[in-house]
C-alpha positions in Angstrom: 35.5 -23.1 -2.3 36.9 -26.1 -3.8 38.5 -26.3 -7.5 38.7 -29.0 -10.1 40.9 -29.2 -12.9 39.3 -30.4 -16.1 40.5 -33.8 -17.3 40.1 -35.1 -20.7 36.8 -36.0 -22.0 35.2 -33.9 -19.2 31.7 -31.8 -19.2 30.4 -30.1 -17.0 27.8 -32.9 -16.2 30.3 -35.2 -15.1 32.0 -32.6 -12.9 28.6 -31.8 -11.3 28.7 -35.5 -10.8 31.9 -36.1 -9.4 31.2 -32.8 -7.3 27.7 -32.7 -6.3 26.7 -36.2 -6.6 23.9 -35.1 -9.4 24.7 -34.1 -12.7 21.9 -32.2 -13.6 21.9 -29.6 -16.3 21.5 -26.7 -12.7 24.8 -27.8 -11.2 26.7 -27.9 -15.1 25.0 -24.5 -15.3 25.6 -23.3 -11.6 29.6 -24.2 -12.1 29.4 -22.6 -15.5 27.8 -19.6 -14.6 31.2 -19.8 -11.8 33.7 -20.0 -14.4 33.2 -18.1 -17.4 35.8 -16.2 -17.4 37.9 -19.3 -17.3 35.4 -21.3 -19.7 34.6 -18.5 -22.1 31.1 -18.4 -24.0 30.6 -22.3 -24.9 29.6 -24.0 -21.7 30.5 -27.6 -23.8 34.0 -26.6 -25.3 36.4 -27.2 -22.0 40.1 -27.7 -22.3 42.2 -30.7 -20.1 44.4 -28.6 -17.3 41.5 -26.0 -16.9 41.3 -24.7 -12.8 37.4 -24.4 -12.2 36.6 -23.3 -9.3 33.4 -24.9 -7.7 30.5 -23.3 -5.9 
């Protein structure tokens, strides 16, 4: 598995973008559903410096 660490003005679309090539609401869910412990309950509130780790 890869990781990413979250820059500033990320989402998740544009780390399913820079990752998958498609930023589709699936792959923002699939590397949500990936990192929630790391993310927490809002899927739009990530923090610069955050390790996700993608699936």
């Amino acid at each position: 598995m890869r990781t990413y660490t979250v820059q500033p003005g990320d989402d998740l679309s544009k780390i399913a973008l820079a990752m998958y090539g498609d930023g589709s609401d699936a792959n923002g869910r699939k590397i949500y559903e990936a990192n929630k412990s790391v993310i927490g309950s809002d899927p739009n509130y990530l923090l610069p410096g955050q390790v996700l780790t993608i699936p």
